[in-house]
N, C-alpha and C positions, 0 to 999 in steps of 0.2 A: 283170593283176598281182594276184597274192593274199600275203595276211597269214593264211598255215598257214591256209586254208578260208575266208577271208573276203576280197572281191574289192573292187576298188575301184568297181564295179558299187555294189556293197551300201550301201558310202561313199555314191556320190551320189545311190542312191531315199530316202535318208532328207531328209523334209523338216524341216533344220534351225532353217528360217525361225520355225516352230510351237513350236520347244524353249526352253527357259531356261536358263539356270546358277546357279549359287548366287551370284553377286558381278555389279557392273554395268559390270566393267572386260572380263572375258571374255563374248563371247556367244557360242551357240552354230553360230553360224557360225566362231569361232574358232577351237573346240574340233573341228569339222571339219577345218580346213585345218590344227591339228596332230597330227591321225590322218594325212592323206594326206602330209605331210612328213614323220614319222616311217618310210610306207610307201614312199614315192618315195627318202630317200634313204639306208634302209637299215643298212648296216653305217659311214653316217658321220652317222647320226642321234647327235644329242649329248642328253645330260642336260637340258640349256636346252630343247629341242627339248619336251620333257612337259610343261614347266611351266605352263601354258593347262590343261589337264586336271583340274587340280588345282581348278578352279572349279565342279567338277562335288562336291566333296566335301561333307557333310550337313556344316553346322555346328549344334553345339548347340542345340538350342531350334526350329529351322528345320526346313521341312519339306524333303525331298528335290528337287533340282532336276531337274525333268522329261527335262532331257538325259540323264541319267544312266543310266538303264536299256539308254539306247536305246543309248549307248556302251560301252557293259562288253561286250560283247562283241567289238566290234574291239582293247579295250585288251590282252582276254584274247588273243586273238591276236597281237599284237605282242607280248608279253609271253613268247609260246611260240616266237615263230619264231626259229629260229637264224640267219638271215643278220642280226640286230642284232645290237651288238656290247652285249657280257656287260654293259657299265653301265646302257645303254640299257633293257637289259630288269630288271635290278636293280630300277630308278628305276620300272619300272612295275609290278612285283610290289608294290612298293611302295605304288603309289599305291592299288592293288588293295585293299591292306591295308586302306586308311582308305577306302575305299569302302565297305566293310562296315556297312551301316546297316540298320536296323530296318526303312527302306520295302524293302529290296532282297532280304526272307526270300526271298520269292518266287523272286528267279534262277536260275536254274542255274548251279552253283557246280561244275558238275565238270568243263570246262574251264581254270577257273582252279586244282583243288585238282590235275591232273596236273601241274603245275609242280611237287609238291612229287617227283616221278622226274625233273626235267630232267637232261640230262648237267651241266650247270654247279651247281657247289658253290654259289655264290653266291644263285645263283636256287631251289635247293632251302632253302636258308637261309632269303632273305626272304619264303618263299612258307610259313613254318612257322605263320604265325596263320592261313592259312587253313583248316587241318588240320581244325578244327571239333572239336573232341573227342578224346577220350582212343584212342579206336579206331584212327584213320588214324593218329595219336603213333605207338602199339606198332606197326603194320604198318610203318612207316618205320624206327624203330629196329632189325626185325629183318634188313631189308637194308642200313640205310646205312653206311656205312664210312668217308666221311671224316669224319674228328674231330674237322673246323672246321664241321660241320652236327651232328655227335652231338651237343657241348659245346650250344648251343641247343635243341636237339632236348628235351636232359635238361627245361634249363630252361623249358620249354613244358608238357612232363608235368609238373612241378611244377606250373606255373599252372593246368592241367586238372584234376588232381587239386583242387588248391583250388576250384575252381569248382563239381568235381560233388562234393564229399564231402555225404553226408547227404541227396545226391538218392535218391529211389528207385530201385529197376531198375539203379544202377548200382555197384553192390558189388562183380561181378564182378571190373570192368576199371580199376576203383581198387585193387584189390587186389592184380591183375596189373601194374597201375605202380607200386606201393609197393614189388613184388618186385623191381623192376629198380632201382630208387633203393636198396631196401635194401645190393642186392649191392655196390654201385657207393659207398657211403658207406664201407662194408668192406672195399674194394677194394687193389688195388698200386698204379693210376697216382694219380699227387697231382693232378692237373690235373683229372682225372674226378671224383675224390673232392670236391675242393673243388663242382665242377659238383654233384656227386648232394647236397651239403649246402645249398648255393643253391635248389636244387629245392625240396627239403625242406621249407627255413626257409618256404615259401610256404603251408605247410599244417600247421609243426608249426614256431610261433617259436623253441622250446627246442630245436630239435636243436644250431644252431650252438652255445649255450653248453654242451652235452654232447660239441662236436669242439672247441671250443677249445683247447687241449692241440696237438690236428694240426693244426689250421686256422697256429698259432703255427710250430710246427715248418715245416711247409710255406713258408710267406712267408718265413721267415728263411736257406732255405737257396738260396742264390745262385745256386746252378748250374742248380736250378730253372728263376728268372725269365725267359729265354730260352720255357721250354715254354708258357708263359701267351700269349703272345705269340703263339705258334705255331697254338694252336687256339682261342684263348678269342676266336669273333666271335657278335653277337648281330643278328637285324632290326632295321634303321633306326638301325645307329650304323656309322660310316665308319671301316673300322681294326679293327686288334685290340686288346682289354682289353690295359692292361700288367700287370703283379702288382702296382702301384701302385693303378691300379684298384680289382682285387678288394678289398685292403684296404679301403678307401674304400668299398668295398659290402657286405663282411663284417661293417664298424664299424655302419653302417645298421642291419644285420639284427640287431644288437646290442642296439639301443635301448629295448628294453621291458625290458632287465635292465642299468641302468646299470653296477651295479659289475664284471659283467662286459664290459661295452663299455668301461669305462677297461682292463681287467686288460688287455685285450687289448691297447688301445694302447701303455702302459706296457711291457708285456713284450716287444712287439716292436722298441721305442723302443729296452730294454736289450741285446735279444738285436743288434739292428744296430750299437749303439756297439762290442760285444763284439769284432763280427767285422769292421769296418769299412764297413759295406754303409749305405754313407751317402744312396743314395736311398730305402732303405727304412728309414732313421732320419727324414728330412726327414717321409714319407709318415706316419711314424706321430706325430709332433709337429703338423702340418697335423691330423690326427684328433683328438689330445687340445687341440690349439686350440679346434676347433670344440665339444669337450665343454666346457670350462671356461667359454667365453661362453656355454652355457647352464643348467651345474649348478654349484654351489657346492661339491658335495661332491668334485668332481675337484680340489680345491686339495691338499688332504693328501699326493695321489698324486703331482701331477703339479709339487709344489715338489722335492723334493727328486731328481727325474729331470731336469729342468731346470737346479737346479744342479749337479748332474755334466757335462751335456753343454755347459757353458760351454768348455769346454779341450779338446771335440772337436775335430780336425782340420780338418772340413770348415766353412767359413764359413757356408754358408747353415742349417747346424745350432746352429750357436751364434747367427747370428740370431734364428730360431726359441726358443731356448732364453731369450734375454734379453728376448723379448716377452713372454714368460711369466712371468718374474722381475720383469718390471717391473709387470706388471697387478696382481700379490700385491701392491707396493708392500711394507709394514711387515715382512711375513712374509720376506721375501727380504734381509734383514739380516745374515743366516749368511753371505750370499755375495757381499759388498758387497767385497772384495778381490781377488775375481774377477773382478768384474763392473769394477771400478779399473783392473785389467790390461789391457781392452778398449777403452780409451777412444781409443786409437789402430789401430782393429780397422777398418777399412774394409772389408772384406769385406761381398759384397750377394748378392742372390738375384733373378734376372731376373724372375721374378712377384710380388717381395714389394717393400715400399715402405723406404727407409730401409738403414742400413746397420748393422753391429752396434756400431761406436763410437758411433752417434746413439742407438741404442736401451739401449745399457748405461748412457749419460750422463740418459737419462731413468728407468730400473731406478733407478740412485743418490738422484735427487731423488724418487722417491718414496719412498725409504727413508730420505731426510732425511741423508742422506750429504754434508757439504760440499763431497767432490771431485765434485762435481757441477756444481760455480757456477762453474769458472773456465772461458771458451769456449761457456759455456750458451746466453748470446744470441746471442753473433755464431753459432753452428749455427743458432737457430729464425729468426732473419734470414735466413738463408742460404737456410732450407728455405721458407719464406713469398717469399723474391724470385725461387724456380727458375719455370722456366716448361714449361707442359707437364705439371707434373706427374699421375699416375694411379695410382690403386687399387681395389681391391674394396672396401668397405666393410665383407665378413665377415672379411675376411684381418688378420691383424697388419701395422698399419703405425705411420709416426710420428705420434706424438700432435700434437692442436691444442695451441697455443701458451697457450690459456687454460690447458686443461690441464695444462701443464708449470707455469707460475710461479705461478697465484693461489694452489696450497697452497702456494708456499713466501715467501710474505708475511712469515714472519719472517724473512727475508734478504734484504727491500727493499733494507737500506743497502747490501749487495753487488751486487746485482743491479740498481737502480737509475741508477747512472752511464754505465757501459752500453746500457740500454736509451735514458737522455735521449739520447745521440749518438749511437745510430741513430735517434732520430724525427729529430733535428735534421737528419742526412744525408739520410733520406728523405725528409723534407717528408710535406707530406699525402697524396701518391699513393706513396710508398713501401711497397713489396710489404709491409713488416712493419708499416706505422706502426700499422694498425685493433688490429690483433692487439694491438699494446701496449695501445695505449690500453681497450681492454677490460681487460685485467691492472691498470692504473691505475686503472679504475673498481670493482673487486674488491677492490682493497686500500685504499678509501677513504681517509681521512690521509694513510698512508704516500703516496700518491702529491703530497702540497703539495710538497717541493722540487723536483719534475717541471714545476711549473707558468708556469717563466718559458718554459720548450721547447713548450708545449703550445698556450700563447700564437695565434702565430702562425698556427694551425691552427684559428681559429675564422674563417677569410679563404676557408676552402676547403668547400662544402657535402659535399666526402666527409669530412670530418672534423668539421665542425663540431657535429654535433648530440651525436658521443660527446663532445667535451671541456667540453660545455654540461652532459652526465649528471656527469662528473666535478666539476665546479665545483659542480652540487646537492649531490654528496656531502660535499665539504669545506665547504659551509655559509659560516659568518662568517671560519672560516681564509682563506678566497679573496675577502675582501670586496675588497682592494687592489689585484684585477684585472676589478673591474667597469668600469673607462672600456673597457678592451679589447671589450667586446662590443657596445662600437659598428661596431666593422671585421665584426663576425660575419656570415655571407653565408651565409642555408640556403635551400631549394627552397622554393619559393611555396608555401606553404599555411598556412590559419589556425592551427591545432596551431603548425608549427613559431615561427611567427614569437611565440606564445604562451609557450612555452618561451624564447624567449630575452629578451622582458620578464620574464617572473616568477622565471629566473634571476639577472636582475640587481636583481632586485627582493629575492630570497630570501637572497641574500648581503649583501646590507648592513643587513640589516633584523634587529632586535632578533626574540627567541623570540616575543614576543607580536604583532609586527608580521608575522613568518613564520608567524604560527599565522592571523590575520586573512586574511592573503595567500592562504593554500592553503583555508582555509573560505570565503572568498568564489568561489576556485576550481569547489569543491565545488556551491555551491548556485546557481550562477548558470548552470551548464553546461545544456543544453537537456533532458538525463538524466541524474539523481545519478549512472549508472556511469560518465559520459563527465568525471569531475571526478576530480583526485588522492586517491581516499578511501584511498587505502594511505599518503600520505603522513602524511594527519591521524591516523594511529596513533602516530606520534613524539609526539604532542603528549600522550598519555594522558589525563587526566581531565579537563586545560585546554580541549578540543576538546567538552566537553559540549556546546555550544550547537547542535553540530550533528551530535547523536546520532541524532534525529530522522530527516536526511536520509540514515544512512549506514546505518539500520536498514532505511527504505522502499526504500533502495538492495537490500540484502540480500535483502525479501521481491519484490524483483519484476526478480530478475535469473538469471542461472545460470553456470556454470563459473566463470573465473574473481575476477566481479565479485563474486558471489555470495558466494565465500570468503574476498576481500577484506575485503569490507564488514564478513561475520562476526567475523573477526582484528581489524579495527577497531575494530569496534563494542564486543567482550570490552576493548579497549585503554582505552578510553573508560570504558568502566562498569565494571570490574573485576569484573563476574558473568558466569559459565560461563555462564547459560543465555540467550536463545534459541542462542548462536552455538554452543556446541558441538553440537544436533542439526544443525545446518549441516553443521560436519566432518565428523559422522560419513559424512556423505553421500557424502566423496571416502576415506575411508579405508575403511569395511566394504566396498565395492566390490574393493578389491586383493585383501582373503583372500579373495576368493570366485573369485580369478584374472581380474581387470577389471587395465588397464594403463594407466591414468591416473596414470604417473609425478609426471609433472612437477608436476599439480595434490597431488599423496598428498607431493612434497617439501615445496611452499609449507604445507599444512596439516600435518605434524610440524614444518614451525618454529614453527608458531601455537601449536602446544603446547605445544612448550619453551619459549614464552616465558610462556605462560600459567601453565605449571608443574603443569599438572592432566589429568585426561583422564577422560572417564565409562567403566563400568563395558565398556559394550559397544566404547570404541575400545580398549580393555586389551585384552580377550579377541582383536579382529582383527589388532593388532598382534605380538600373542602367536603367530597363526597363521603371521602374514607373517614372522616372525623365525626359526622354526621350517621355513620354503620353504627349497626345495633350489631354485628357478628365481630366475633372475634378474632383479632390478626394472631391468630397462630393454627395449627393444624398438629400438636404435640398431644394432644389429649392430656386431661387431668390438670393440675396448678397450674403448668405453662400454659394452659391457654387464657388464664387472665393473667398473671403475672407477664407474660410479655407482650398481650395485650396493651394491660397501662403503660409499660414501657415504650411500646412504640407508639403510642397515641401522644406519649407526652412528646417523642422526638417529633410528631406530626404538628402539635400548637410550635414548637420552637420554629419547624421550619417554616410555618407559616406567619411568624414575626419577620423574615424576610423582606425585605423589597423585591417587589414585582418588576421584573426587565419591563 
């Protein structure tokens, strides 16, 4: 029995015993028996069938597995013989492909690069990396014919061309590809056009923003989208590109020149509400999502196209449009009457999270919209007790429940009654109760009439250690619910069981008894960091006595404790210096594009409260204020929502005095 010149003879002189594989799941006795099972059972050989093979691959760093040579030539035959059936051999062009390693210069590759004349489309298709250069590219394009191998084909001399531009010796046959991409940019068919602009962008970024104008035209017109379909396949992706696709990969090739990467989205955004072609409206909203989570400057553009597509037709477009409206928050004020009309808009999107009445009802509260509060909880109740729920994390979905209510803390007294009877219905394992009670630990005060519901909940260790944070925050107001934390039940360990003596210690106790309390805390702890030194900043100049410990805290700690102590320590002593070269340490690092959010939030509070700032945090905030990227690294809504957050703590601290 032979595999097109290779016998099953040849199979068994190989002594496989002696070989390796790259992995120690397959050995190469494996990798045998699925050579001769592919050979033995022919045209009912399956996909699954290759998958052993695949151990013979170089992985990075690693040196090539010794089997490997020694197999590449029965693959390459399998690979050619026609009594497989077309998947079969797909899958091993395939594997062919990522065989291609640095030990394996040496092979003989011209076995394998005949695949690229097979009669099967398919296999001339994934057989297009093996081409080796610009050369075998042009001889193939001047015979191939079908359109679902040219459409790659193109793409291939594009990436060739990139590869040898500026080589020597090879001027010729760049030159000669550049002729045929030229023609084909210039061309009649759109589908080819687009293909020879793809190419292109591989070797000359600016072409796309010099076809934008056709590239626009092309996407937008519908009767098109069909032909994309038709011939747009590429190696190693399952299926053909839709026009949805391309978009998605024209936005890509966009990137080094933002403004025209939004014009693009934008204009296709408008050209699809025009005409109604609402999957190429969705597609181009999905694009300008992904821009605005990471430039600031897509807000200008991308508000007020958003608020027109509120009153699209299509639901999953006005979804779309109201996550967008809502992430502006403030700016999206102009369209708070539209986004009103929505609140009974159920309409959803089978890949996106949320529906457009949930998202428009969040749009409103962050616009400070009151029609926002009535139904507000029972929805984030609802959404916190579904089960199952899922998303992407890049994609627009519905906001955390923090999210929603801690900015709108001036509408406790509304928003409070509600929330108590849902703790009170859910008890301590109630899908929403955590979520609240973090909302209650946010709005400090405002949450003491909460306190008779909250109660309860110091009986249950999934609740108990948040309603113990709450009870520090309210201080001497919650002193009349100190017998209750005798019921308090939290997980064995010395920390917790510490917190809930020095809670009931900290609530009934006079300012100087709670100042004693938390500095004994302090200096007794086995290491100054491992004591409340952020607390004893409440206490400002009172806490002298143990300035000492929160400064050697400072000099011999890092990250957070570090900047703690610093803020403290300014608290204490009311001089900028040593602590503010501390700050600087977490602030110069962002303008320099370092992403140490979270710590860069804690230290612009320090400032504001300090009210001053040195010469050199001015100038990096200055920088940072002046960024078109976004301060966050959360994907999806938090990257603008704490975005503007911390941009606005950035103008505050920048009202400072300069030392």
């Amino acid at each position: 029995m032979t595999m097109t010149g290779k016998s099953l003879e040849a199979l068994d002189a190989v002594v496989w015993e002696e070989l390796a594989t790259g992995n120690s799941v397959d050995s190469a006795d494996d990798v045998s028996r699925a050579l001769r099972r592919l050979a033995l059972a022919g045209a009912e050989a399956t996909e699954e069938d290759c998958y052993p093979l695949y151990s013979l691959v170089t992985k990075e760093g690693r040196e090539t597995p010794s089997a490997t040579s020694v197999t590449l030539p029965f693959v390459v035959a399998l690979a050619g013989d026609p009594a497989m059936s077309t998947g079969v051999r797909v899958e091993l062009v395939e594997l062919l492909v990522a065989l291609q390693a640095p030990a394996l210069v040496g092979f003989d590759w011209t076995g394998a690069r005949a695949l690229l004349a097979d009669p099967e489309p398919a296999v001339r298709r994934e057989a297009l990396p093996l081409a080796g250069g610009i050369v075998r590219l042009l001889e193939r394009w001047q015979v191939e014919t079908d359109p679902t191998v040219r459409i790659p084909l193109l793409l291939a001399l594009g990436e060739a061309v990139a590869a040898a531009s500026g080589e020597a010796g090879r001027g010729d046959e760049v030159d000669e590809a550049r002729t045929v991409l030229t023609e084909l940019v210039d061309g009649d068919d759109p589908a080819f056009r687009v293909a020879a602009v793809h190419a292109w962008a591989q070797f000359d970024r600016d072409l796309p923003v010099r076809q934008l104008d056709h590239l626009i035209e092309v996407y937008s017109e519908a009767a098109l989208r069909p032909r994309f379909e038709e011939v747009w396949y590429t190696p190693g992706v399952e299926g053909p590109w839709t026009r949805e696709d391309l978009v998605r990969s024209t936005a890509w090739k966009l990137a080094h020149d933002p403004d025209a990467e939004i014009r693009f989205a934008v204009r296709l955004a408008e050209a699809a509400d025009r005409t109604g072609d609402a999957a190429l409206c969705r597609e181009a909203l999905d694009v300008s999502w992904r821009l605005l989570t990471e430039r600031r400057s897509a807000e200008a553009a991308l508000l007020p196209l958003a608020g027109g597509l509120l009153t699209s037709p299509d639901g999953a477009v006005r979804l779309r449009a109201a996550n967008i409206l809502a992430v502006l928050g403030p700016a999206a004020a102009r369209y708070a009457d539209r986004l009103a009309a929505l609140l009974d808009d159920d309409s959803a999107d089978a890949y996106l999270d949320g529906t457009v009445e949930e998202i428009a009802r969040w749009a409103l509260a962050r616009i400070g919209d009151p029609r926002a509060l009535p139904g507000l909880i029972e929805q984030l109740r609802a959404q916190e007790e579904e089960q199952g729920r899922g998303y992407c994390n890049a994609d627009p979905r519905r906001p955390d429940v923090t999210d929603v209510l801690v900015p709108l803390q001036a509408h406790a007294d509304v928003l409070l009654p509600t929330m108590r009877e849902a703790i009170r219905e859910g008890g301590a394992r109630g899908g929403a109760t955590r979520a609240f009670l973090e909302v209650l630990e946010a709005w400090g005060q405002d949450a003491l009439p909460a306190l008779p519901d909250l109660l309860p909940l110091l009986a249950d260790t999934w609740t108990s250690v948040h309603v113990l944070r709450i009870l520090r925050g309210l201080g001497p107001a919650a002193a009349w619910a100190a017998p209750a934390l005798s019921t308090c039940e939290v997980l064995d360990s010395p920390g917790n069981h510490a917190l809930v003596a020095g809670t009931a210690e900290y609530i009934v106790s006079d300012r100087a008894a709670r100042l004693r309390l938390v500095g004994d805390a302090v200096m007794t702890a086995s290491e100054p960091w491992y004591g409340p030194i952020d607390t004893l900043g409440d206490f400002g100049a009172d806490a002298a006595p143990y300035a000492a410990r929160v400064r050697f805290a400072m000099e011999n700690s890092t990250h957070w404790t570090r900047l703690t102590a610093a803020a403290t320590l300014w608290s204490i002593t009311g001089r900028a210096e040593p602590s503010m070269r501390v700050l600087e340490e977490f602030v110069l690092p962002i303008a320099d594009g370092g992403d140490g959010f979270h710590l860069f939030r804690e230290t612009l509070q320090a400032l504001i409260r300090m009210g001053e700032i040195s010469p050199a945090i001015r100038a990096a905030l200055l920088t940072v204020r002046q960024s078109d990227r976004r301060l966050c690294t959360d994907g999806g809504y938090p990257m603008i929502v704490r975005d503007k957050e911390l941009r606005a703590l950035v103008d505050q601290a920048l009202a400072g005095r300069t030392l």
